[in-house]
Every structure is written in C-alpha cells, then in structure tokens.
N, C-alpha and C positions, 0 to 999 in steps of 0.2 A: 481647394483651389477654385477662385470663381472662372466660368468661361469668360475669354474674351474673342471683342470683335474687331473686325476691320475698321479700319476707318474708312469710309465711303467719299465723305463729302471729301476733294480735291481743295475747296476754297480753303478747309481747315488744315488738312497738309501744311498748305501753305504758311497758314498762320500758323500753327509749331515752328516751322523754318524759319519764321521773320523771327517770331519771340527766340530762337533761341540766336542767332545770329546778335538782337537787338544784347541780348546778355551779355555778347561774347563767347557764348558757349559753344564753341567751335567744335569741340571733342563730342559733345554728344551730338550734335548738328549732323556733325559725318557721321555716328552710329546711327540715327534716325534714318538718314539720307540712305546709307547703306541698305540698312534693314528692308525698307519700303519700295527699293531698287534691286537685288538681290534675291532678296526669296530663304535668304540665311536662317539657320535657328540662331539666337541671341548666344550659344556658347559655342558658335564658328565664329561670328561676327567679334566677340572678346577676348576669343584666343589670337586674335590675328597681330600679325606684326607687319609693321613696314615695309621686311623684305615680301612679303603679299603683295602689297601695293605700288611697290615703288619698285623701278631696277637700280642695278647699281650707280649711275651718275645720277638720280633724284627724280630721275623725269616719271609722271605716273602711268601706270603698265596701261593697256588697252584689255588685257586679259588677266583674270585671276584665277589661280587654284588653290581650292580649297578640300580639305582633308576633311569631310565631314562626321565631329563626333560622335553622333548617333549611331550611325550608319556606318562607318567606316567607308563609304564611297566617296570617288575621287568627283569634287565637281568644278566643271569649270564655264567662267560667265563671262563677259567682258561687261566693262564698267562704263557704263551710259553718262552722258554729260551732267547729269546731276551729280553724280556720286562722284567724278573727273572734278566739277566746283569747290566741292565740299571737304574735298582731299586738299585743294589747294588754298584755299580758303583757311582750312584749319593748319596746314602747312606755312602758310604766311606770315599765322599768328602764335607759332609755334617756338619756343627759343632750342629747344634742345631736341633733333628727331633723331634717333639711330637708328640706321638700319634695321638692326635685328633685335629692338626693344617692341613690348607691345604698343601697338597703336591709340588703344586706348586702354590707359595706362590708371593706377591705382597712385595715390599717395601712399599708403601701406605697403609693408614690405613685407614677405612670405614669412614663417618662422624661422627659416636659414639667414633670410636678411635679403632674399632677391626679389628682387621687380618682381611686381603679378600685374595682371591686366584687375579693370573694376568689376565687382561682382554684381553676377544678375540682380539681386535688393538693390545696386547701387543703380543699377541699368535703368529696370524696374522705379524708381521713385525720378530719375531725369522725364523718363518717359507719361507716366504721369504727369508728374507737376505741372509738365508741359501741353502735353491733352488738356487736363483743366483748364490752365490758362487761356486754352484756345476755345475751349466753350463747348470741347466734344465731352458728353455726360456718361456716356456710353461706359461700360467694364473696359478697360485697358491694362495693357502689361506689355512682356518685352515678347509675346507671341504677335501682339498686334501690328507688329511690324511684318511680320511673315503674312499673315491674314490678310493685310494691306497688298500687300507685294499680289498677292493670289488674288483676290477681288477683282485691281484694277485691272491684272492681264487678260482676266478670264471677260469682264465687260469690256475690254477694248479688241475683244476678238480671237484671245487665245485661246486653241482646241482645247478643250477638256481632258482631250490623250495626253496632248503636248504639256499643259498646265500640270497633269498628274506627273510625268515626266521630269518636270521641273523640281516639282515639290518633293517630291521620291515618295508619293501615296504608293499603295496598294492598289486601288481601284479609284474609277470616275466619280462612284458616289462619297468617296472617303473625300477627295479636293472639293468636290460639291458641298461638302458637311462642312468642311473645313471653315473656307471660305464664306459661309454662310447665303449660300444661292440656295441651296435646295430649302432652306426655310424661309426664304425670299418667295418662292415658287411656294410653297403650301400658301401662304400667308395670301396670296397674289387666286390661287385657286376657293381658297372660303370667301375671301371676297366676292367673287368674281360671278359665285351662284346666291343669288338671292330669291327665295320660295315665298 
C-alpha cells in the first residue's frame, strides 16, 4: 500500500468540491466534505447512516456520534457548515433518504440481499478521479481525507495535544508523522543550512 498525503493546497479542495458538485455527484461530494471536516477513518464515514446525521423530523443534527471501528471509542464532533451544505445539498438532490439506510449507499446488495453502504475501492477510485481531475498529482486515497482534516487543523493553530486527541494517535510525533509536518520540518531544516 502506497503512503498517502494530505492535501495542502485549499484552492484544490476547492476544486474537487466544484468538480464534484459540477457532476452532480452529491454522495461523494458529502464523503469528501465529511472526511476533510471530521477527521473520520473512511470505514466510520461508510458505515454511517442517516439516523447519524439527521434527527427524526429531517432537520440536520449540530452534533454526531460515532462509534469508531478501529478503536471502538465513542467520538463525538459537531458538523461545521460545510459538511451542514453538503448534507443538504446531497439531501436536495436525493429521491429516496431513509432514516436508517446507509448514507452513502452501494447499488449492490449484500449476499442476503440487503443494502451495504460503497466500499472503500469504490471510495478509493471517487476520491482519486477526482484529485486528478483537480491537478493534485500527489499519492491519494480515502486516508487523505483524514490527513487533510489533520494538516489543516494543526496549520490553523490546532495544539498538537489536542489535534492527537482528535485523531486518537498514541503520541505528538505519531500526528506529526501522520500528517506529514515532521517531514515538512526535516525537509525545511536541510535546507535551511547551507555549508
């Protein structure tokens, strides 16, 4: 498995969000939006159903919890006005949401014959396609959505305690690896002496 990285540049964010919007691709629009907003592993973010997101009269929650698979800890985030957009947005253009169907949902049906949400390959190649498209060359996958989530906070001022806090690391240098700063900082130190 190749590493992947954050996506740094913001202008390119961006431009995934138009390109997928411009498709109509609403459903992954909101996994992207999620993923890069959240801090989620890619198999929280696909397990997740409606009732996550939505209360019962449709309105969308301020708050989510999530039962994180890895870890089995409870976490819980409130949803920033991006991902509040992107929820209504793909809500808008949606014909059929159930409450307690997956949110982002599979055409395939399990081998019993029930709903599954899309699998990571299927995550995995939206996410791509759409990097490409946007001109980010860089290793991408459905980690870079967490990577992202971790980069921006930690450059817009998020403690390192609190950012490992979030993420559920071990330690400050494990969010620092993660995230790719501490090789930002070596990279930033060989420069930096010239003999």
């Amino acid at each position: 498995m190749r590493e992947v990285n954050p996506i740094k540049d913001i202008k390119k964010i961006r431009r995934v969000k138009r390109l997928m919007k411009k498709d109509g691709n609403y459903r992954d629009l909101l996994m992207f939006t999620l993923g890069i907003n959240a801090g989620l592993r890619i198999s929280d973010i696909l397990n997740m159903k409606w009732k996550d997101l939505l209360m019962k009269d449709g309105r969308i929650k301020d708050e989510v919890r999530v039962k994180e698979k890895k870890t089995g800890k409870t976490k819980i985030f409130p949803l920033n006005g991006a991902v509040k957009r992107a929820i209504g947005t793909y809500m808008e253009n949606s014909k059929n949401i159930e409450y307690n169907s997956y949110v982002f949902m599979s055409r395939k049906k399990s081998k019993e014959g029930k709903p599954q949400p899309i699998s990571r390959v299927a995550a995995w190649q939206s996410i791509n396609k759409y990097c490409k498209m946007a001109g980010i060359e860089q290793n991408v996958g459905t980690h870079t959505l967490r990577k992202t989530f971790g980069y921006h906070q930690y450059k817009n001022g998020t403690d390192i305690a609190m950012l490992q806090k979030m993420l559920n690391h071990s330690s400050p240098q494990v969010t620092l690896r993660y995230i790719g700063i501490e090789r930002e900082k070596l990279n930033a130190r060989y420069k930096a002496v010239e003999l």
